[in-house]
C-alpha positions in Angstrom: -2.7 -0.6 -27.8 -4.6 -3.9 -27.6 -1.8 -5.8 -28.0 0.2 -4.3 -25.3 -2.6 -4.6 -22.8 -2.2 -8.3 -23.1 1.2 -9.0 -23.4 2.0 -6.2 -20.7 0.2 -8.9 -17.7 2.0 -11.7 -18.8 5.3 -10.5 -19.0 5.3 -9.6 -15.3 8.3 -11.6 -13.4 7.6 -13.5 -10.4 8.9 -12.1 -6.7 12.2 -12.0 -6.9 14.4 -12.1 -4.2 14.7 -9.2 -2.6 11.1 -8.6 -2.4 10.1 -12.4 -1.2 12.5 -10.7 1.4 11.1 -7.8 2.2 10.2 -8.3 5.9 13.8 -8.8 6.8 15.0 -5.7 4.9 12.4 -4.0 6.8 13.9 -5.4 10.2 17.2 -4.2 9.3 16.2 -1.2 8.6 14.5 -0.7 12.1 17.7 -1.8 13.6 19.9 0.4 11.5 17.5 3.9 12.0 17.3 3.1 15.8 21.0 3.0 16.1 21.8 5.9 13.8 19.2 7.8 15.5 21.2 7.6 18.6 24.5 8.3 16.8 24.1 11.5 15.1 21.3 12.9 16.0 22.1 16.1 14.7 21.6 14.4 10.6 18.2 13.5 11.8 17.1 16.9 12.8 18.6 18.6 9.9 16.3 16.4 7.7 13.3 17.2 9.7 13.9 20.4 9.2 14.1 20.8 5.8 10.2 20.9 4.9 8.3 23.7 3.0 4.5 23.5 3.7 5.0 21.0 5.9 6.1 18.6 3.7 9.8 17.1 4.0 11.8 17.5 0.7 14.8 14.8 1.3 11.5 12.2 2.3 9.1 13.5 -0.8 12.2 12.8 -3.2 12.4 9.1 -1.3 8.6 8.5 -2.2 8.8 10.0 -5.4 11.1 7.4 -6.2 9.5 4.9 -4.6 6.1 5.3 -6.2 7.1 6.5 -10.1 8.7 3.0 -11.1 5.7 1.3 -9.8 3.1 3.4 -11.5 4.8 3.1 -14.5 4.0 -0.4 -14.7 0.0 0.6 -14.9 -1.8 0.9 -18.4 -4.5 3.3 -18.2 -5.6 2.0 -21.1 -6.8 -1.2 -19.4 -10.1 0.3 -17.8 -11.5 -0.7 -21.0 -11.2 -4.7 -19.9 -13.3 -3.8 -16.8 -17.0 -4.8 -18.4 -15.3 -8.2 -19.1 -14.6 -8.9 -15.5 -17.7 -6.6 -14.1 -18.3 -9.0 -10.8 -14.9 -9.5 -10.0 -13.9 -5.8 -10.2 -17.7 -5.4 -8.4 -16.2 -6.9 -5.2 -12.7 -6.0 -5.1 -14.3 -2.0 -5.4 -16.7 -2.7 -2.8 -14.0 -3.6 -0.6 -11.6 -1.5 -1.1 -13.9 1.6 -0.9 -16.7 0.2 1.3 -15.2 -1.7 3.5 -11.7 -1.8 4.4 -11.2 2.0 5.5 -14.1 1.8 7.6 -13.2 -1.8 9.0 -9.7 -0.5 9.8 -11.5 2.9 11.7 -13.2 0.8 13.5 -10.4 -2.1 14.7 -8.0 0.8 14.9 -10.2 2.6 17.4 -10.8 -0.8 19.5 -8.1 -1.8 19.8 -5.5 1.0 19.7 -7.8 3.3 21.0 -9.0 1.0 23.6 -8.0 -2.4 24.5 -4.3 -1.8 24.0 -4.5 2.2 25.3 -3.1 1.4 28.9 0.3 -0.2 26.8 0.4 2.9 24.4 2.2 6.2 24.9 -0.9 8.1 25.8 0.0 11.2 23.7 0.5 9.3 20.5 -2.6 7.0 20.5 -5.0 9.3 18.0 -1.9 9.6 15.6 -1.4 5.5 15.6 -5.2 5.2 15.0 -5.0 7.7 12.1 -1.9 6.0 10.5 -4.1 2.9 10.3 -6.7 4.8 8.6 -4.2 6.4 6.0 -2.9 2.7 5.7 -6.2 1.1 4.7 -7.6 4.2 2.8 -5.1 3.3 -0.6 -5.6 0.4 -1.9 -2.4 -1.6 -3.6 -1.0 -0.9 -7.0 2.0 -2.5 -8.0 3.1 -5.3 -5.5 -0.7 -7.0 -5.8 1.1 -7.8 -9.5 3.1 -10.3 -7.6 0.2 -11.5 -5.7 -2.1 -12.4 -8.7 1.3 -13.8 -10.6 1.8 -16.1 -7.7 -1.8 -17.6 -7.3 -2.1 -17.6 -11.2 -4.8 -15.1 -11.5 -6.4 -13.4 -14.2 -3.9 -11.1 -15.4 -6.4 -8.7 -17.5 -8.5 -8.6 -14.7 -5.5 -7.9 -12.2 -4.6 -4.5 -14.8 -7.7 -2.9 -15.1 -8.6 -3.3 -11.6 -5.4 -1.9 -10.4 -5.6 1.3 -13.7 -9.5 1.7 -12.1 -8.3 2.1 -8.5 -5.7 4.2 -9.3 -8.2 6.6 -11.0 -10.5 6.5 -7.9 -8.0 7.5 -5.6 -7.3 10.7 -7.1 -10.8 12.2 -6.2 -11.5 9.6 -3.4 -8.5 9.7 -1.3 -8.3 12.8 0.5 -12.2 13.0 1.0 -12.0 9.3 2.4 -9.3 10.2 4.5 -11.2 13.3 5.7 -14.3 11.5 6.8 -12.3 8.7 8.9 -10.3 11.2 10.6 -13.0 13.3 11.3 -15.1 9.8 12.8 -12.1 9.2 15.1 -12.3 12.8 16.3 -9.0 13.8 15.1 -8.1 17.2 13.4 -7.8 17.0 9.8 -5.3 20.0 8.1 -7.1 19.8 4.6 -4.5 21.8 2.6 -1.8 19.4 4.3 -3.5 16.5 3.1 -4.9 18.3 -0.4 -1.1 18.7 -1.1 -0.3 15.4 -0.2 -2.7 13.7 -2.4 -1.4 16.4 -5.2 2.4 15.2 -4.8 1.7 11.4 -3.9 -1.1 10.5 -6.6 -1.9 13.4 -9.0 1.3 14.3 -10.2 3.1 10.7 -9.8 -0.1 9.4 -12.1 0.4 11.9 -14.6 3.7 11.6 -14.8 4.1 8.2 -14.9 1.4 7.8 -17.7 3.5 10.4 -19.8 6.7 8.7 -19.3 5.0 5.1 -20.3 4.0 6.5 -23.3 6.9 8.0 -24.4 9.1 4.7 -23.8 6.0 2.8 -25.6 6.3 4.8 -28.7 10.4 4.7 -28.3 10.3 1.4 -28.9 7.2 -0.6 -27.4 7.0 -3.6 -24.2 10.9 -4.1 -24.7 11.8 -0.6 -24.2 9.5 -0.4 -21.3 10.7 -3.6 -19.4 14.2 -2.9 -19.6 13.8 0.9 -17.7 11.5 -0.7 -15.4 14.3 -3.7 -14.9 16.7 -0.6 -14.6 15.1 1.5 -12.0 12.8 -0.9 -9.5 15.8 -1.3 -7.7 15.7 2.5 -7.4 12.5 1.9 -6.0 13.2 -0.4 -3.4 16.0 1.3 -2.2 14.3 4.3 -1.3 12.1 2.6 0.4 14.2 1.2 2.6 16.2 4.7 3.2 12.9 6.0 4.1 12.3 3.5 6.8 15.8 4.0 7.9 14.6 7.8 8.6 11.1 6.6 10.2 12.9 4.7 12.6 15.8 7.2 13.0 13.3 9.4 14.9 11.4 6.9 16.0 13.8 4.9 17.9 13.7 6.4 21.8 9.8 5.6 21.5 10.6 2.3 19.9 13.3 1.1 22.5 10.8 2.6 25.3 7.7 0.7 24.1 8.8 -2.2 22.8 5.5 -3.9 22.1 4.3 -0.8 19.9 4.9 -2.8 16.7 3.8 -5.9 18.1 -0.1 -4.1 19.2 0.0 -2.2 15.9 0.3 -5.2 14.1 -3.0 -6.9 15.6 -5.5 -4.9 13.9 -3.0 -4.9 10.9 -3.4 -8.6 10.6 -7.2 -8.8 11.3 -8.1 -6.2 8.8 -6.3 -8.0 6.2 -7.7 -11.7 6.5 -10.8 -10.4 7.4 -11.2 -8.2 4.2 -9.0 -10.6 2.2 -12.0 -13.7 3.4 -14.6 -11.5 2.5 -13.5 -10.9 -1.0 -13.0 -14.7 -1.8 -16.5 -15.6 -0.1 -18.0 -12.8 -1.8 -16.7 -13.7 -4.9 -18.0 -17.5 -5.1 -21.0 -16.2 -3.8 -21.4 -14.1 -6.9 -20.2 -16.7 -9.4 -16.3 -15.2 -10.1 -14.5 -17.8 -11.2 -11.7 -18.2 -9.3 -8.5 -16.8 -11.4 -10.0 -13.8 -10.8 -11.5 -14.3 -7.2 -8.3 -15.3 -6.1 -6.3 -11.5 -7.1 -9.9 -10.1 -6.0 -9.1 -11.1 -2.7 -5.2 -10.0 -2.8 -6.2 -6.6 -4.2 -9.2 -5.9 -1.5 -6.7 -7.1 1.3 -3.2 -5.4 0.2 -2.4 -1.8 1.1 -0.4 1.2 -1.0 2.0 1.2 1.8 4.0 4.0 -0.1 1.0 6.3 -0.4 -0.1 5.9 3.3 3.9 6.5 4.4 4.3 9.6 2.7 0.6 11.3 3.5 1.4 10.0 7.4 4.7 12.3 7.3 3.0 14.9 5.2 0.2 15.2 7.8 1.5 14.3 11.0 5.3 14.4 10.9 8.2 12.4 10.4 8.3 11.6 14.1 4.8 10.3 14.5 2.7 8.0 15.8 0.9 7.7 12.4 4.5 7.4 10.5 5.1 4.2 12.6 1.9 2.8 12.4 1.8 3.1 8.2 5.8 1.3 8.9 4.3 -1.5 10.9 2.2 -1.7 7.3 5.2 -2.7 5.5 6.6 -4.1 7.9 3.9 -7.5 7.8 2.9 -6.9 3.9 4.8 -9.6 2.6 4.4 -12.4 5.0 1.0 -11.9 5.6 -0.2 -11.5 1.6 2.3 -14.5 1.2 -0.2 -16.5 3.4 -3.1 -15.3 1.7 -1.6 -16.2 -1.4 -1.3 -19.7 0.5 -4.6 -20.4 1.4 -6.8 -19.1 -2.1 -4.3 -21.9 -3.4 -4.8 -24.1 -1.2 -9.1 -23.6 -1.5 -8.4 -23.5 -5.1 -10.6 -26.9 -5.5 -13.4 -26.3 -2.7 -13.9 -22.8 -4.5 -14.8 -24.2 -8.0 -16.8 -27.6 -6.6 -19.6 -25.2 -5.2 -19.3 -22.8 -8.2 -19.7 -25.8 -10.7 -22.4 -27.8 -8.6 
């Protein structure tokens, strides 16, 4: 198991195109939902009505897909390396459960709730606000892979922070989630949202972990790799189909508000420098050296856009205010965490002049 722990980080392939891509996919796919929206109408409903407990069967079998491949890249078994990073995974945790829902709560409710209110559909304003709180509630677990390969960071330390945050959102999620949406004064349907964290992290986790270990003991790393090689496309297409459906029913709001995306995006942006800053400072502060400071401040800044998109339909509808607001999410991921990626480079050498002075 040791041995797979450390190869498994180091095997991991750089962006590749498609993902580097990402944002213009996205775009695409805002144009091509829009139009289809308007075309036939009639496939859009049918979709939207296919649900059973409120949850939308075509769209849970789009997540599924989406979130499987990328869980099976986690190893479990790499909690174990988390006393040999201890400060580094100390700060990424206390951003990612102490400070980034609550810093996006409270930017959400500023500025969507406020400043931009006059510019928003009036009816829809809670629901944005509450997408932006299911966006910054689940912390990233597979792209932030990309992220630490691309700023050459710690790779053990990268694993078993990702293995220990997907463990705490299995009990934290939904109370987190609860809390927030309670602060912002918005009804919370608890066996909605129990479900959704049941068939979005519970299930996928298990299941995932099963199937890693039975392609491990097939025939080990190779094995593994070349099903993951096989099906991330998988992955990324039903991601895209998914957005494709967001924006189907979204399109008449979308084409009547056009700056929607543009004032969702603002708090978006500011929540993810902001948390993404504080994870760096924190972490020269505290003595991290800086291949793990830098994916410290990735992994406290990136969100599990997947997760958010699929408990925003599972709670508030396909439709939504709070399915377009976790969209936007996607939407600016890549760029932004590009940047971010960017700058801890770019600091690379002011980081370690203070930490060796």
């Amino acid at each position: 198991m040791t041995a797979d722990i450390q190869d498994a980080p180091a095997a991991r392939p750089a962006m590749g195109l498609f993902e580097r891509y990402l944002s213009v996919w996205v775009a695409l796919c805002i144009v091509a939902g829009i139009a289809l929206g308007h075309l036939v109408p009639g496939l859009f409903q049918a979709i939207a009505a296919a649900e059973v407990a409120k949850v939308n069967l075509p769209v849970a079998v789009l997540i599924w897909l989406m979130i499987v491949p990328m869980l099976l890249k986690i190893d479990l078994g790499a909690l174990g390396q988390v006393k040999e990073h201890w400060r580094g995974v100390g700060v990424t945790l206390f951003i990612n459960w102490a400070v980034k829902p609550f810093s996006m709560a409270l930017l959400g409710t500023l500025f969507i709730g406020n400043l931009f209110a006059p510019l928003l559909p009036q009816d829809q304003i809670s629901s944005y606000v509450a997408g932006l709180i299911l966006l910054a509630a689940a912390p990233c677990t597979a792209m932030v892979f990309v992220w630490s390969n691309l700023c050459e960071g710690e790779p053990h330390y990268t694993l078993s922070q990702v293995a220990l945050n997907d463990i705490i959102m299995v009990f934290a999620f939904a109370p987190l989630v609860g809390l927030l949406l309670g602060v912002a004064s918005i009804t919370v349907p608890w066996d909605t949202l129990l479900l959704s964290v049941m068939l979005y992290i519970v299930i996928p986790v298990v299941g995932a972990q099963l199937w890693r270990r039975s392609l491990l003991a097939s025939g080990g790393e190779p094995v593994l790799k070349r099903r993951l090689d096989f099906i991330q496309p998988v992955s990324l297409a039903a991601l895209l189909t998914t957005l494709v459906l967001l924006f189907g029913f979204q399109g008449e709001q979308i084409l009547a508000q056009p700056l929607v995306i543009l004032l969702l995006a603002v708090p978006i942006l500011i929540q993810v420098y902001f948390n993404a800053g504080l994870a760096y400072w924190l972490s020269r502060r505290f003595g991290v050296a800086w291949c793990v400071a830098a994916p410290a401040a990735l992994i406290g800044a990136s969100n599990f856009f997947e997760l958010a998109v699929a408990a925003a339909i599972s709670l508030f509808g396909l439709g939504s205010g709070a399915a377009l607001a976790t969209v936007v999410g996607v939407l600016v991921e890549v760029p932004v965490m590009l940047s971010v990626v960017k700058i801890v480079k770019a600091t690379k050498p002011w980081y370690e002049g203070r930490t060796h002075a």
